[in-house]
N, C-alpha and C positions, 0 to 999 in steps of 0.2 A: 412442206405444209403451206407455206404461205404463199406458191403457186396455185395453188387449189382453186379454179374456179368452178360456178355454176353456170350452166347454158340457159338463155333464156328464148323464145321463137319470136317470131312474127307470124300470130296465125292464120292472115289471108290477104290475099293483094298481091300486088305484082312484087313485092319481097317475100310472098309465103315460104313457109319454109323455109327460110333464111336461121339460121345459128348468130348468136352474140354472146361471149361470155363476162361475165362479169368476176373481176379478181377478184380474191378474198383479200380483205381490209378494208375495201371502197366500203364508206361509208353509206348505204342506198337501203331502200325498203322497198323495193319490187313491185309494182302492183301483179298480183298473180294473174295468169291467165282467165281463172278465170271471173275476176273481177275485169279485167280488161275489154273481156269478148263481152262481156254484159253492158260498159260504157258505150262499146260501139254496134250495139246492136239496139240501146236507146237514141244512139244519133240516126244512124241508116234507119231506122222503123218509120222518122220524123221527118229526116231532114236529107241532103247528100251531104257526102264527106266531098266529092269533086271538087276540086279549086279552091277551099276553101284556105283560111289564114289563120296558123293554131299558136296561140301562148300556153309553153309548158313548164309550170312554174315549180320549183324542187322536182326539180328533173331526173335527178341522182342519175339512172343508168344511161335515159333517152328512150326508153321503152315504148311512153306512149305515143313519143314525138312518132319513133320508127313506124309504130304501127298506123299511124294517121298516114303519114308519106304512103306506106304499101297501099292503101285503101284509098289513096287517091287527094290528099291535099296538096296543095300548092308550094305551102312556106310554112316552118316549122321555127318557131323562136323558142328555145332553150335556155329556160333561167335556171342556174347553178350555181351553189356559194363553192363549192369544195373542189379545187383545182385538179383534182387526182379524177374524179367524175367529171369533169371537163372535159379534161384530156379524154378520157375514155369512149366520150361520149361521140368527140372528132374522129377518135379513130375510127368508130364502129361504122358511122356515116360515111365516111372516105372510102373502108370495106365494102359496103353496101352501095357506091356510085352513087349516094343523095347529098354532099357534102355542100354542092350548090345549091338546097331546097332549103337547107339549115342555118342558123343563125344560131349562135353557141355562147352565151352569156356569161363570164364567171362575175356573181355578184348576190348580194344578198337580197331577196325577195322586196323587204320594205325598201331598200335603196332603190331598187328596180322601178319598183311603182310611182316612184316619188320625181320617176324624171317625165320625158315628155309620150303622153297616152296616143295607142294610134287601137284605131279596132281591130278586133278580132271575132271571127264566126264560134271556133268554141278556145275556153281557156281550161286546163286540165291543171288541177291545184292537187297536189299531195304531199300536202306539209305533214311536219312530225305531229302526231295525235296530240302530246302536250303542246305545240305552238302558239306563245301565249298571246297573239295578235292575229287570231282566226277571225275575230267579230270583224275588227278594225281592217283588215285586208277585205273580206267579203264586201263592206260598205265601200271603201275605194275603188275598186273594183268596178260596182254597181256604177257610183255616183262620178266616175269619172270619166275618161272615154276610151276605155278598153273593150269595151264588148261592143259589134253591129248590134243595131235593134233588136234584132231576131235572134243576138248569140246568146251561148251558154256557156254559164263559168259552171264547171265540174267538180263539186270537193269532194274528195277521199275523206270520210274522219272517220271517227269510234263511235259507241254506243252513249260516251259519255257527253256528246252535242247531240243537239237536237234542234231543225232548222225547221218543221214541218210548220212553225207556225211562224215563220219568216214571210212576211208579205211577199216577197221575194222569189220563194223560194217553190219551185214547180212540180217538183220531185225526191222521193227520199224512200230510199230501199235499203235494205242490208244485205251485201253478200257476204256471208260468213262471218269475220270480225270487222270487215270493212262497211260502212255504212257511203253509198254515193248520194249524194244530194246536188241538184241541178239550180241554179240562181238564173235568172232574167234579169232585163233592165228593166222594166213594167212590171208593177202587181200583176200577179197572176192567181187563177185558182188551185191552189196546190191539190196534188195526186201523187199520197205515200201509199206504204204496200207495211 
């Protein structure tokens, strides 16, 4: 039983179709497909995924890292506290020939932030829904220098945050129990759904 994994894909890019499974016990929350296909099809609609430089912050599996890479990013930095999702995360990249693109962090998110900021085009957040330093992340985030001008930090949360009146804050939809909300470095005029 405690072999038991689930498969998760890559649904387009020059990894499509690609298989990764994920053991049972790793501690991860998936973002589902199709919450996935919905992130990146608010970046492509907007912007290219081409060359760009992605922070993927609670990484757990490398999911969204993987799917950025197929779809055409450059450099992939993978922040993860739990060393079993680490590991996991190496292997799958090695599997998949991107092990070069990857950058594999084992570390805790606020330690992460707290050292030296370099930009990024998009940053993909999916912390735990209770995470109890989501304001405080969002603002360092913003106020530091993690994002290019033009980038977008990505959060996964619940129904139970609410960003649409974040000066900040560009975007906010719910797919299913997931709500994604899109942050800028500039006040922007927000467009929720």
């Amino acid at each position: 039983m405690q072999n038991f994994k689930f498969p998760m894909r890559i649904i387009t890019g020059k990894l499509k179709g690609r298989h990764f499974n994920i053991p049972k016990g790793l501690d991860v929350r998936p973002t589902t497909d199709r919450t996935k296909e919905s992130i990146f099809n608010l970046i492509e609609a907007r912007v290219f995924m081409e060359g760009t430089i992605i922070l993927d912050l609670f990484a757990g599996s490398g999911n969204l890292g993987f799917e950025a890479i197929s779809r055409g990013s450059k450099h992939v930095t993978s922040v993860e506290i739990d060393p079993d999702n680490v590991k996991q995360i190496e292997k799958t990249a090695t599997k998949f020939g991107i092990d070069k693109q990857m950058r594999i962090v084992c570390s805790d998110v606020q330690r992460f932030l707290n050292g030296m900021a370099t930009p990024h085009h998009f940053i993909f957040c999916d912390p735990p829904y209770d995470y109890p330093f989501m304001d405080e992340m969002i603002e360092q985030i913003l106020s530091d220098n993690w994002l290019t001008e033009e980038g977008w930090l990505m959060l996964e949360h619940d129904k139970y945050k609410d960003f649409t009146d974040h000066p900040h804050c560009s975007f906010s939809k719910a797919y299913g129990r997931t709500i994604v909300s899109i942050f800028q470095k500039h006040p922007v005029d927000s467009e929720s759904e």
